[in-house]
ZAMI-604947 format. One record per residue (C-alpha): chain; x, y, z; residue in one letter. Coordinates in pm, whole numbers, plus 50000, padded with zeros to 5 digits. Example, Ala and Ser with C-alpha at 12.3 -4.5 7.8 and 13.67 -1.06 7.14 Angstrom:
2
  ch     px     py     pz  aa
   A  51230  49550  50780   a
   A  51367  49894  50714   s
//
This chain:
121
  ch     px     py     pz  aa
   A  49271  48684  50604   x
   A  49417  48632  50248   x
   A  49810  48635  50210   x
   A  49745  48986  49985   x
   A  49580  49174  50306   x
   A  49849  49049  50519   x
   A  50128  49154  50251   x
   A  49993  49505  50244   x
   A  49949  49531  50619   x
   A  50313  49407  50643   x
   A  50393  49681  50373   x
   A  50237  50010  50477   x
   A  50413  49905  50865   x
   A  50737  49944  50698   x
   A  50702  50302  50639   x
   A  50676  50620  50898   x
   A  50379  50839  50915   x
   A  50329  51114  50676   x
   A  50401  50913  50338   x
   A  50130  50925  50100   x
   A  49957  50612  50007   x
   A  49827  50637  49614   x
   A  49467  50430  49589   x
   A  49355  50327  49256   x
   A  49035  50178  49280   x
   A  48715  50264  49132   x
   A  48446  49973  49210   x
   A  48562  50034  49595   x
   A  48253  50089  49807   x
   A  48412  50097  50147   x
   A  48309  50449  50284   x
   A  48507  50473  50546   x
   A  48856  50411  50351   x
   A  48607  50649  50054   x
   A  48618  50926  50287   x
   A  48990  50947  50407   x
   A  49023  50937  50044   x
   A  49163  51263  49878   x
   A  49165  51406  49553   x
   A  49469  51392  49349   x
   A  49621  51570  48982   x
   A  49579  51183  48870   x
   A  49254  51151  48697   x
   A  49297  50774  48821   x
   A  49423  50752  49180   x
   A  49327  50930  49553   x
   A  49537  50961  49824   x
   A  49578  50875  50206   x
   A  49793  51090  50365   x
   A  49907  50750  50662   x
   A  49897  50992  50975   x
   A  49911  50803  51279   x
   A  49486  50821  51245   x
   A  49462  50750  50868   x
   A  49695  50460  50887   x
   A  49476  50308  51198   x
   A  49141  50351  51010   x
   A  49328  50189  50700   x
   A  49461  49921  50901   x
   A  49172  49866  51066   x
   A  48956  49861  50708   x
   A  49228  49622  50580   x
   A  49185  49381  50865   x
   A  48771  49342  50900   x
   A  48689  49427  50477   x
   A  48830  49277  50162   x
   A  48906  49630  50042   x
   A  49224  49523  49867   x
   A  49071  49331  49608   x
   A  48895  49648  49484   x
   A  49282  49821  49484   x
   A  49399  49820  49116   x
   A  49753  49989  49171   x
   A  49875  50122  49499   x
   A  50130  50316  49532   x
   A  50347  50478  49841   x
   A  50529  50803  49783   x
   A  50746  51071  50030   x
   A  50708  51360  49791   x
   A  50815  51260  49519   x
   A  51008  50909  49606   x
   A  50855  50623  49525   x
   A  50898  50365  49809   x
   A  50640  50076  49697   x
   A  50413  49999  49401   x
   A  50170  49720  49425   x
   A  49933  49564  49174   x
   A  49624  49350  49150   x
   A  49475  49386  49456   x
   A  49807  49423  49668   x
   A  49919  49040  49543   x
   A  50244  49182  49451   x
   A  50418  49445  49440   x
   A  50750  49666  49428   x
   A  50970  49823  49710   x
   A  51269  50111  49649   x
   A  51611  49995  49690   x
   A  51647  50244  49930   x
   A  51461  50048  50204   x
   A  51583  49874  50420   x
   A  51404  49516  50459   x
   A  51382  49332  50760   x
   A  51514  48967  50770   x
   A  51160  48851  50767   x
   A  50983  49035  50554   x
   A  51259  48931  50310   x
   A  51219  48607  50376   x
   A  50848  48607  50381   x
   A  50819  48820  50067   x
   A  51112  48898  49801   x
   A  51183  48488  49846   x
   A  50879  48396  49802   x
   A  50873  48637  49452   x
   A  50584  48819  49629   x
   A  50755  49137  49629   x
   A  51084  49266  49403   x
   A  51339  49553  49517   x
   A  51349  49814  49191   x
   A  51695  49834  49041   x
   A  51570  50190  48908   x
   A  51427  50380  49214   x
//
Protein backbone atom coordinates (compact mmCIF):
# COMPACT_ATOMS: atom_id res chain seq x y z
CA UNK A 1 0.00 0.00 0.00
CA UNK A 2 1.36 3.47 -1.08
CA UNK A 3 2.59 5.91 1.76
CA UNK A 4 -0.66 8.32 0.54
CA UNK A 5 -3.32 5.39 1.51
CA UNK A 6 -1.56 4.83 4.66
CA UNK A 7 -1.37 8.76 5.42
CA UNK A 8 -5.09 9.04 4.96
CA UNK A 9 -5.91 5.91 6.92
CA UNK A 10 -3.65 7.36 9.67
CA UNK A 11 -5.67 10.69 9.17
CA UNK A 12 -9.38 9.93 9.17
CA UNK A 13 -8.30 7.52 12.68
CA UNK A 14 -7.47 10.72 14.28
CA UNK A 15 -10.89 11.98 14.29
CA UNK A 16 -14.27 10.67 16.22
CA UNK A 17 -17.28 9.53 14.40
CA UNK A 18 -19.75 11.91 13.07
CA UNK A 19 -17.23 14.43 11.25
CA UNK A 20 -17.90 14.87 7.73
CA UNK A 21 -15.37 13.79 5.26
CA UNK A 22 -15.55 16.27 1.93
CA UNK A 23 -14.68 13.94 -1.39
CA UNK A 24 -13.66 15.67 -4.45
CA UNK A 25 -13.27 13.34 -7.07
CA UNK A 26 -14.89 13.00 -10.30
CA UNK A 27 -13.07 10.11 -12.46
CA UNK A 28 -13.73 7.87 -9.13
CA UNK A 29 -15.47 4.66 -10.18
CA UNK A 30 -15.44 2.86 -6.89
CA UNK A 31 -19.25 2.18 -6.23
CA UNK A 32 -19.17 1.25 -3.07
CA UNK A 33 -17.28 4.53 -1.64
CA UNK A 34 -19.94 6.18 -4.93
CA UNK A 35 -22.80 5.16 -2.95
CA UNK A 36 -21.99 6.29 0.71
CA UNK A 37 -21.37 9.31 -1.22
CA UNK A 38 -23.82 12.29 -0.53
CA UNK A 39 -24.78 15.28 -2.21
CA UNK A 40 -23.47 18.51 -1.08
CA UNK A 41 -24.24 22.74 -1.77
CA UNK A 42 -20.59 22.32 -3.47
CA UNK A 43 -21.09 21.83 -7.10
CA UNK A 44 -17.55 20.04 -6.70
CA UNK A 45 -17.37 17.83 -3.61
CA UNK A 46 -19.79 14.85 -1.80
CA UNK A 47 -19.75 13.93 1.52
CA UNK A 48 -19.26 10.88 3.96
CA UNK A 49 -20.81 11.39 6.98
CA UNK A 50 -17.60 8.72 9.04
CA UNK A 51 -20.28 6.85 11.27
CA UNK A 52 -18.81 4.00 12.86
CA UNK A 53 -20.26 2.00 9.37
CA UNK A 54 -19.22 4.66 6.80
CA UNK A 55 -15.78 4.97 8.21
CA UNK A 56 -15.39 0.90 8.10
CA UNK A 57 -16.61 0.69 4.43
CA UNK A 58 -14.14 3.72 3.74
CA UNK A 59 -11.44 2.10 5.50
CA UNK A 60 -12.00 -0.93 4.13
CA UNK A 61 -12.20 0.71 0.29
CA UNK A 62 -8.95 2.55 1.21
CA UNK A 63 -7.14 -0.60 2.15
CA UNK A 64 -8.10 -3.24 -0.94
CA UNK A 65 -8.65 -0.11 -3.96
CA UNK A 66 -6.43 2.74 -5.02
CA UNK A 67 -9.40 5.08 -4.50
CA UNK A 68 -7.20 7.90 -3.26
CA UNK A 69 -5.55 8.59 -6.36
CA UNK A 70 -8.94 9.49 -7.90
CA UNK A 71 -9.37 12.08 -4.57
CA UNK A 72 -8.57 15.62 -5.86
CA UNK A 73 -9.14 17.58 -2.46
CA UNK A 74 -10.40 16.02 0.69
CA UNK A 75 -11.48 17.68 3.23
CA UNK A 76 -12.71 16.86 7.06
CA UNK A 77 -15.14 19.20 8.72
CA UNK A 78 -17.29 19.18 12.38
CA UNK A 79 -19.86 21.66 11.18
CA UNK A 80 -18.27 24.12 10.20
CA UNK A 81 -14.46 23.51 11.59
CA UNK A 82 -12.14 22.53 9.39
CA UNK A 83 -9.90 19.80 10.96
CA UNK A 84 -7.85 18.48 7.76
CA UNK A 85 -7.46 19.38 4.08
CA UNK A 86 -5.62 17.10 1.82
CA UNK A 87 -4.58 17.37 -1.81
CA UNK A 88 -3.48 15.28 -4.76
CA UNK A 89 -4.64 12.14 -4.02
CA UNK A 90 -4.21 12.37 -0.09
CA UNK A 91 -0.11 12.91 -0.65
CA UNK A 92 -0.34 15.81 1.59
CA UNK A 93 -2.27 17.57 3.35
CA UNK A 94 -3.31 20.07 6.27
CA UNK A 95 -4.45 19.48 9.96
CA UNK A 96 -6.17 22.38 12.45
CA UNK A 97 -4.07 23.60 15.15
CA UNK A 98 -6.59 22.58 17.32
CA UNK A 99 -5.64 18.86 17.15
CA UNK A 100 -3.88 17.33 19.08
CA UNK A 101 -1.10 15.06 17.28
CA UNK A 102 0.22 12.04 18.57
CA UNK A 103 4.07 11.67 19.01
CA UNK A 104 4.06 9.45 16.01
CA UNK A 105 2.03 10.69 13.70
CA UNK A 106 4.15 13.83 14.19
CA UNK A 107 7.02 12.19 13.69
CA UNK A 108 5.86 10.14 10.83
CA UNK A 109 4.13 13.05 9.11
CA UNK A 110 4.62 16.97 9.94
CA UNK A 111 8.65 15.86 10.02
CA UNK A 112 8.63 14.30 7.22
CA UNK A 113 6.75 17.70 5.51
CA UNK A 114 3.93 15.24 4.65
CA UNK A 115 1.46 17.05 6.55
CA UNK A 116 1.52 20.98 8.00
CA UNK A 117 -0.54 22.27 11.19
CA UNK A 118 -2.59 25.62 9.79
CA UNK A 119 -1.53 28.75 11.62
CA UNK A 120 -5.12 30.11 10.50
CA UNK A 121 -7.71 27.43 11.55
Amino acid sequence: MNESRVFFIDVIKLFPEEVECYIQAPSLENKIVLDLLQETKSNYSKSIKLTAENRHVLLRQIIENPITDYFQHVQIRFGQKILFEGYDGVEYGVVSKEITLSHNFFEQYVNSGICSISEDW
